[in-house]
FILORO-136854 format. One record per residue (C-alpha): residue number from 1; residue in one letter; x, y, z. Coordinates in nm, 3 decimals, always signed. Layout:
REM residues N
nr,rest,xx,yy,zz
NUM,A,X,Y,Z
...
REM end
This chain:
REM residues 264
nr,rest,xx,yy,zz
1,X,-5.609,+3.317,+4.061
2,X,-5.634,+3.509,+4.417
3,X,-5.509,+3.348,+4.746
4,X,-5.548,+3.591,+5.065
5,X,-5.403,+3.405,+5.334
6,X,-5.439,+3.540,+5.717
7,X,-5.461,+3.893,+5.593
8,X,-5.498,+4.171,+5.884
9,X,-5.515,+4.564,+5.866
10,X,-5.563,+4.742,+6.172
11,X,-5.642,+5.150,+6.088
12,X,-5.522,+5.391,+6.337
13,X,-5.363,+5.145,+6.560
14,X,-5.248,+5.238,+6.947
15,X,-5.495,+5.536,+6.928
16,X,-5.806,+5.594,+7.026
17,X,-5.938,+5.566,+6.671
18,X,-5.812,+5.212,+6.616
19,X,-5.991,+5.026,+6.395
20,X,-5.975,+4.632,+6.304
21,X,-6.080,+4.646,+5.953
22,X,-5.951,+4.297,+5.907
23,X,-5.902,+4.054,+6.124
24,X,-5.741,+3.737,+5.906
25,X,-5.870,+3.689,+5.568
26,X,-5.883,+3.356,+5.427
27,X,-5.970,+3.330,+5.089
28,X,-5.920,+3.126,+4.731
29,X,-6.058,+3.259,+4.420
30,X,-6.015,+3.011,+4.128
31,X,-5.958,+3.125,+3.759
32,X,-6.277,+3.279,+3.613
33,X,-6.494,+3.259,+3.983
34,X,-6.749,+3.576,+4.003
35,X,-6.725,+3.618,+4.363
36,X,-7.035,+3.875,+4.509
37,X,-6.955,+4.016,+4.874
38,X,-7.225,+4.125,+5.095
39,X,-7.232,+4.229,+5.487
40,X,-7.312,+4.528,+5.702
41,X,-7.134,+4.881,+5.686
42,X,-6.759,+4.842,+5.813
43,X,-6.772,+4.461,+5.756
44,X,-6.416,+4.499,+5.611
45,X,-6.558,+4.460,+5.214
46,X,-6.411,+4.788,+5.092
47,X,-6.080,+4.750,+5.277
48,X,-6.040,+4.388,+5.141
49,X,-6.075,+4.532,+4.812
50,X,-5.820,+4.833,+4.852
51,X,-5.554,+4.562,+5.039
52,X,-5.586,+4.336,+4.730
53,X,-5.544,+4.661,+4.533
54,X,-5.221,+4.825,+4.735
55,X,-5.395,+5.088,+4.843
56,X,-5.310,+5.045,+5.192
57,X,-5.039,+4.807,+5.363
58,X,-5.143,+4.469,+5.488
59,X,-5.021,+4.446,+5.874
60,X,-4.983,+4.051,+5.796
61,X,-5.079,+3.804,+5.606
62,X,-4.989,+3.726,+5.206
63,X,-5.142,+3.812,+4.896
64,X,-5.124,+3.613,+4.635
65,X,-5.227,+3.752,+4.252
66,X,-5.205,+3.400,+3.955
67,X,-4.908,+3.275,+4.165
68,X,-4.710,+3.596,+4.250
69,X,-4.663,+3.735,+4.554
70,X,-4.784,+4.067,+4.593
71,X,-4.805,+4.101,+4.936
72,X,-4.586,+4.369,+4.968
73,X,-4.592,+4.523,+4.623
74,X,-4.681,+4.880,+4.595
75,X,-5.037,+4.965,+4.417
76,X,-4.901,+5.091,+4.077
77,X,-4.708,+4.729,+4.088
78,X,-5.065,+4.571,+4.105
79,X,-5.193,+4.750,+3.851
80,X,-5.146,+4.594,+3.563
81,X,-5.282,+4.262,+3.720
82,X,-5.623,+4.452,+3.821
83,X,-5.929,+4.629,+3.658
84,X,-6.118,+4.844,+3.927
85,X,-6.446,+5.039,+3.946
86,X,-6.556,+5.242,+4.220
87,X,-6.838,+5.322,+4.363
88,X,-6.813,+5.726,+4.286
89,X,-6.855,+5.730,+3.870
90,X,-6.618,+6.032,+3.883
91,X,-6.351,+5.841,+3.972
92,X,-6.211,+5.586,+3.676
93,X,-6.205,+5.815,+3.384
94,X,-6.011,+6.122,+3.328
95,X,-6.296,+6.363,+3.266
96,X,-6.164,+6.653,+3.053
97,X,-6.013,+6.413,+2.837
98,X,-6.197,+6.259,+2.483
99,X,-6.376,+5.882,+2.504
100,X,-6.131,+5.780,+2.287
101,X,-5.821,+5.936,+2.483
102,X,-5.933,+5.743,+2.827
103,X,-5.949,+5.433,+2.617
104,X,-5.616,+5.450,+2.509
105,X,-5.497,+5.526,+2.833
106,X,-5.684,+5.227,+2.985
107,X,-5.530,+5.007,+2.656
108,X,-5.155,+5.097,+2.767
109,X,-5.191,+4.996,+3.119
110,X,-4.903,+4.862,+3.224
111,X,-4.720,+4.904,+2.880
112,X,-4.376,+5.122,+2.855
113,X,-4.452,+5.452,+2.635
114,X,-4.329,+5.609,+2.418
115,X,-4.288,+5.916,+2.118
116,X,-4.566,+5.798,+1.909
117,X,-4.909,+5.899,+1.799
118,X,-5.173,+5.869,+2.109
119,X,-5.375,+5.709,+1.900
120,X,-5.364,+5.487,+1.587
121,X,-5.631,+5.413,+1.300
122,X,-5.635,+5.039,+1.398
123,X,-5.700,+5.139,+1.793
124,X,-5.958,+5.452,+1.695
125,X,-6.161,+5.114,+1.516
126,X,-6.121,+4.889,+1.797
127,X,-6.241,+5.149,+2.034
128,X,-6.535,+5.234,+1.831
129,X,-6.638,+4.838,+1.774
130,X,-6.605,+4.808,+2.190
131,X,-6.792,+5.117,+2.251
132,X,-7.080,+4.987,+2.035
133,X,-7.128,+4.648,+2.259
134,X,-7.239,+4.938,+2.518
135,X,-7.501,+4.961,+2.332
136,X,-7.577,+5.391,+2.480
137,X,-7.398,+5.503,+2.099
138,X,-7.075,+5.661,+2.264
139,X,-6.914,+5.522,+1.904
140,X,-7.061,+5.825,+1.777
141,X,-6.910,+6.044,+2.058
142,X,-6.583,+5.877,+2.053
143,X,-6.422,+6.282,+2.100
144,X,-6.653,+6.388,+2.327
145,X,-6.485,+6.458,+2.663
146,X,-6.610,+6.241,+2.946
147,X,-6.715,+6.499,+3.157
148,X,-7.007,+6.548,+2.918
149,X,-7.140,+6.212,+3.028
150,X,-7.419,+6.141,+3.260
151,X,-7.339,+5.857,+3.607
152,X,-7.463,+5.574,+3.377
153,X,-7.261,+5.627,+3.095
154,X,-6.944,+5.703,+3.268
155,X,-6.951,+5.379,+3.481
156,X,-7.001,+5.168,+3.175
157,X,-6.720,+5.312,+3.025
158,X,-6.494,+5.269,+3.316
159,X,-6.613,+4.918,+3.315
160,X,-6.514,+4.854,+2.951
161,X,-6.173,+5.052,+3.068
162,X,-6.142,+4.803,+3.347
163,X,-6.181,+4.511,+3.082
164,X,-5.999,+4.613,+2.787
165,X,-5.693,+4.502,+2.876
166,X,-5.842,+4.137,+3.044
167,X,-5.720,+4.171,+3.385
168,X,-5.619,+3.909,+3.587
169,X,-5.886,+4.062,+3.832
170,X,-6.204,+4.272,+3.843
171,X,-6.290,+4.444,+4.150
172,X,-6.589,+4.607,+4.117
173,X,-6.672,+4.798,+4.474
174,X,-7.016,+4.868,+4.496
175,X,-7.029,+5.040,+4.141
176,X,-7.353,+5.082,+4.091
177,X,-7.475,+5.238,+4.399
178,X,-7.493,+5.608,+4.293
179,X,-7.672,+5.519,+4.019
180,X,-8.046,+5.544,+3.967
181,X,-8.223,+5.191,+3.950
182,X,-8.280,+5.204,+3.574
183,X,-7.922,+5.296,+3.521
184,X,-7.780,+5.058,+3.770
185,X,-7.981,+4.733,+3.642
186,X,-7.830,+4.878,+3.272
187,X,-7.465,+4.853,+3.423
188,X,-7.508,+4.485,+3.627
189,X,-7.641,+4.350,+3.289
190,X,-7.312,+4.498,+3.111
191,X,-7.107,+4.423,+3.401
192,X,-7.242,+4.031,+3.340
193,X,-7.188,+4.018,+2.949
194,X,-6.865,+4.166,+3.003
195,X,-6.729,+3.882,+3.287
196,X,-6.864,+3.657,+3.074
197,X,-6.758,+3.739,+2.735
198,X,-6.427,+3.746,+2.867
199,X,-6.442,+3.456,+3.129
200,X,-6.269,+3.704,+3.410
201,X,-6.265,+3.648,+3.806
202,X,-6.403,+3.907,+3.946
203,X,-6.483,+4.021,+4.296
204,X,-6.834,+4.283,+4.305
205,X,-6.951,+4.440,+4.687
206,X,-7.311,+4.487,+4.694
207,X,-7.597,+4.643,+4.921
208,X,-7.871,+4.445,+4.703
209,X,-7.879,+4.102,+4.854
210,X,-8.102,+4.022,+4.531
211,X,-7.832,+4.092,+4.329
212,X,-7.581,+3.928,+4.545
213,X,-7.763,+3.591,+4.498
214,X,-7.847,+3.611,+4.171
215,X,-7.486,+3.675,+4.005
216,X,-7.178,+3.519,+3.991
217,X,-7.079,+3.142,+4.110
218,X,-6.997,+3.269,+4.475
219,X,-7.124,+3.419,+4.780
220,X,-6.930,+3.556,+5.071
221,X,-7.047,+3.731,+5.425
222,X,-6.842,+3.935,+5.569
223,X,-6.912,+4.099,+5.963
224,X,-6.634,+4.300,+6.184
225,X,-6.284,+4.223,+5.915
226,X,-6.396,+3.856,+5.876
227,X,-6.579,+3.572,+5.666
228,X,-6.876,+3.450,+5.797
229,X,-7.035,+3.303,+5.516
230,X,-6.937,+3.169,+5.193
231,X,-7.123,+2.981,+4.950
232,X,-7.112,+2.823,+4.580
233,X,-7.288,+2.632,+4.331
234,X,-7.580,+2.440,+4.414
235,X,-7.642,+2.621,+4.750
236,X,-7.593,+2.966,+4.626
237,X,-7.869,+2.914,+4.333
238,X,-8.103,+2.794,+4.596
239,X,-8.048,+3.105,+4.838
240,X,-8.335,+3.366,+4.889
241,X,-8.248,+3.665,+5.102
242,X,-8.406,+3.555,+5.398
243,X,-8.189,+3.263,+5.420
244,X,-7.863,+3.513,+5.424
245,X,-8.067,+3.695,+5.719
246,X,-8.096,+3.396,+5.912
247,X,-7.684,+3.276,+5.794
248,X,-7.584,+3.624,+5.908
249,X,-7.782,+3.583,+6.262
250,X,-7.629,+3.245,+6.304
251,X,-7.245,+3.358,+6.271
252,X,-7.250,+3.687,+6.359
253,X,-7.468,+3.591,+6.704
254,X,-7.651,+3.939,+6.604
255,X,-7.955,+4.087,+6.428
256,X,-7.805,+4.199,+6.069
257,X,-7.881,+4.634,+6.137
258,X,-7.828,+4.788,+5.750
259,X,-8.069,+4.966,+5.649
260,X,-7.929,+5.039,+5.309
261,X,-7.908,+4.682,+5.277
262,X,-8.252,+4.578,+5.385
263,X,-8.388,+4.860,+5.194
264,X,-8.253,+4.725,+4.899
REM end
């Protein structure tokens, strides 16, 4: 489903600023693979996510997205192939527009418009049966406008905005970090049922090492733009986080310094 292949991005480069955020990605993401990506702060997990996204120009490499190449494809090309949710819950919903309004917007992604009504009977019940799985009763608030709704709700309905139209891939970039820990354990769980219920790959960044080990069929470590660690099946179940302390220590050559990471 993914294929990153020598993939390099170099910020600021022939400055005194320059950056290696990447320093050649290899990776292969099979169809329906719930990939969780850990590693200290400027590891490169962020940028990965925005190169696989368009947001910024690969310096080399190849991207490739269920077979096509999108290397070079600008980010509103991409779109239709990805869901995304960031980090910031302000940021994937339109917020003086109704529930039902950002739906429909997330429901025509990558579909040619047209003079017609915004939204139909048949969608305004589809919306409301979707918005019900949430299970926080934003059926019954289907024209409220989002900016009405708390962190928590908004993320879970940028989530089910992300999903409606069953991307090729979810990228979900640390999106539950500015949420309280009630909240945020509320969100993983949907985030999980959701993946699952519609068998999507899916790549999630995460502080919580817990969390890291305990979803998705994949592991990956990543320290200064590169993979240092990447585990599946069998091995991943058995992980506890001080075996990814010791893993990190091993490749990096360095004591693991996050304290966001170790706090959580």
């Amino acid at each position: 489903m993914l294929k990153l292949t020598g993939v390099q991005k170099t910020f600021n480069k022939g400055t005194i600023n320059e950056k290696k955020a990447l320093t050649g990605i290899d990776l292969h993401l099979k169809e329906g693979d719930f990939v969780t990506i850990i590693g200290g702060n400027g590891a490169g997990k962020s940028t990965m996510l925005n190169m696989i996204a368009g947001v910024y120009p690969i310096d080399a490499g190849r991207i490739i997205l269920d077979g096509e190449d999108v290397s070079r494809a600008p980010e509103h090309k991409r779109a239709k192939f990805l869901g995304r949710v960031f980090q910031d819950p302000m940021k994937g919903t339109a917020a003086t527009m109704e529930i039902q309004e950002n739906l429909a917007l997330a429901y025509r992604r990558g579909q040619k418009r047209g003079l017609r009504w915004g939204i139909t009977k048949a969608e305004r019940q589809r919306y409301y049966e979707e918005l019900k799985t949430l299970g926080l009763g934003l059926e019954e608030r289907m024209t409220s406008k989002v900016g009405l709704l708390s962190g928590g709700q908004r993320q879970a309905l940028t989530l089910l905005m992300a999903s409606l139209q069953k991307p090729k891939l979810l990228l979900l970039d640390e999106h539950t970090a500015a949420l309280d820990p009630k909240t945020a354990a509320k969100v993983l769980e949907l985030t999980e049922e959701i993946i699952r219920e519609h068998h999507l790959t899916a790549m999630m960044v995460t502080h919580n090492m817990k969390d890291a080990i305990r979803l998705g069929n994949r592991l990956i470590m990543m320290h200064e733009g590169r993979i240092i660690y990447n585990v599946s099946g069998e091995e991943k179940q058995k992980l506890k986080v001080e075996d990814l302390l010791e893993k990190f220590g091993q490749a990096s050559g360095g004591e693991f310094a996050n304290d966001r990471m170790m706090l959580a």
